[in-house]
C-alpha positions in Angstrom: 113.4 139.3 63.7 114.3 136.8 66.1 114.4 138.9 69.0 110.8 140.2 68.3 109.4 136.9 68.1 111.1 135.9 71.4 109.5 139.2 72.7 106.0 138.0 71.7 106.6 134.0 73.3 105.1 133.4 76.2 107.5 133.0 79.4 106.9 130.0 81.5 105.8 131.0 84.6 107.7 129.0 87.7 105.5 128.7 90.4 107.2 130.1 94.3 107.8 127.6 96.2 107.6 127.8 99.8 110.3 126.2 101.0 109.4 126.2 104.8 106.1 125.2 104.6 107.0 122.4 102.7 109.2 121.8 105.6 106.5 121.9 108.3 104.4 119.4 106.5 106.8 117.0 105.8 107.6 117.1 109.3 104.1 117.2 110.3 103.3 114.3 108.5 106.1 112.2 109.8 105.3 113.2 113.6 101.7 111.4 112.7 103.0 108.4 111.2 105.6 108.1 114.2 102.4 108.6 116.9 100.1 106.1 114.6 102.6 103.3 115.3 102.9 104.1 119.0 99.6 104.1 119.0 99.0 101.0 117.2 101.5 99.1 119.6 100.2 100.7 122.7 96.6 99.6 121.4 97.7 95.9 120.6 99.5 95.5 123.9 96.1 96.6 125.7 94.3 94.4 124.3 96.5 91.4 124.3 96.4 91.9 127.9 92.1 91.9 128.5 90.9 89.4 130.4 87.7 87.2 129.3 84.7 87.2 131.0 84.7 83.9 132.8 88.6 83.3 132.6 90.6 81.8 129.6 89.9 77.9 129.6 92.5 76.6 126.9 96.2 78.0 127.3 99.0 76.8 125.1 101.5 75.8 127.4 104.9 75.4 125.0 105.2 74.6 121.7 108.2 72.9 119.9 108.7 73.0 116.1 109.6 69.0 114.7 110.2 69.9 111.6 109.7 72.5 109.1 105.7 71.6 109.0 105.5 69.4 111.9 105.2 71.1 115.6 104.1 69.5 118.9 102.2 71.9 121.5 101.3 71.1 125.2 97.6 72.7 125.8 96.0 72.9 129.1 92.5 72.8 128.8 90.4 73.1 132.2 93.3 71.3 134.2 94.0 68.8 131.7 97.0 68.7 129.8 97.0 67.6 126.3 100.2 67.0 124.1 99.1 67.7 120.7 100.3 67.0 117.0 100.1 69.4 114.3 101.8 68.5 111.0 100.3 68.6 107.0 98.1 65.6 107.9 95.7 67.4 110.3 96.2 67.7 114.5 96.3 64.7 116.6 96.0 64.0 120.7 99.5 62.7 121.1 99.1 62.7 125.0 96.3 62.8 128.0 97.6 64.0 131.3 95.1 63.5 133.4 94.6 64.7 137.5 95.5 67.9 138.5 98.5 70.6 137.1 101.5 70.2 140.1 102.4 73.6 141.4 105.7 73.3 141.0 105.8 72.2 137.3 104.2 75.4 136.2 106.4 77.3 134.2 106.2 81.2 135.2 105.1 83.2 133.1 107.3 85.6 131.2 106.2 89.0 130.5 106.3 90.1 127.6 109.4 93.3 126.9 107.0 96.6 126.4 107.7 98.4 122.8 109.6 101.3 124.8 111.8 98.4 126.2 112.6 97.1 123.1 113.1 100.5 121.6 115.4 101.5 124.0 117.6 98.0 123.6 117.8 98.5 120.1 119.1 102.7 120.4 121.8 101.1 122.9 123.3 98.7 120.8 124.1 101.3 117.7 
């Protein structure tokens, strides 16, 4: 009696699953997420890098953190140099410079390490 009622049950039917196709599209959609961030950092370093029409006029120079609110920044703004303030309370012209930038008292400017760069430092030191 038992057995002819387990004859008459319905079996569950378990889906094939293909194994290696599962595979591929895992591995497929990895690849794109790995491109998408290559390309978002090759993207963001291209345009980090455009130049305005007309030139840039106002450059932050250096900037020093005070406190953990308080910061002072030295801003060149068409020649002039201007030590500035910035805290909680609002931004304030600390400093004037006025005349001309020396030559010599220009800091150089650093470029920036490219994303391969800093790829490759961080693969050298596991």
């Amino acid at each position: 009696m038992i057995q002819a009622m387990l004859a008459r049950a319905p079996t569950a039917s378990v889906p094939d699953i293909n194994v290696a196709g599962e595979m591929v599209r895992v591995m497929l959609s990895l690849g794109a997420i790995v491109a998408l961030i290559f390309a978002a950092g090759w993207l963001t370093r291209r345009l980090q890098s455009r130049q305005f029409i007309g030139g840039r006029r106002l450059r932050c120079i250096e900037s020093m953190a005070i406190s953990a609110r308080e910061r002072v920044l030295l801003i060149e703004a068409d020649g002039k140099r201007v030590l500035v303030g910035v805290g909680a309370g609002g931004v304030r012209a600390l400093h004037v410079y006025e005349g001309s930038v020396p030559v010599g008292e220009a800091p150089a400017s650093v470029a920036a390490p490219s994303f391969a760069e800093l790829l490759g430092r961080l693969g050298r030191k596991s």
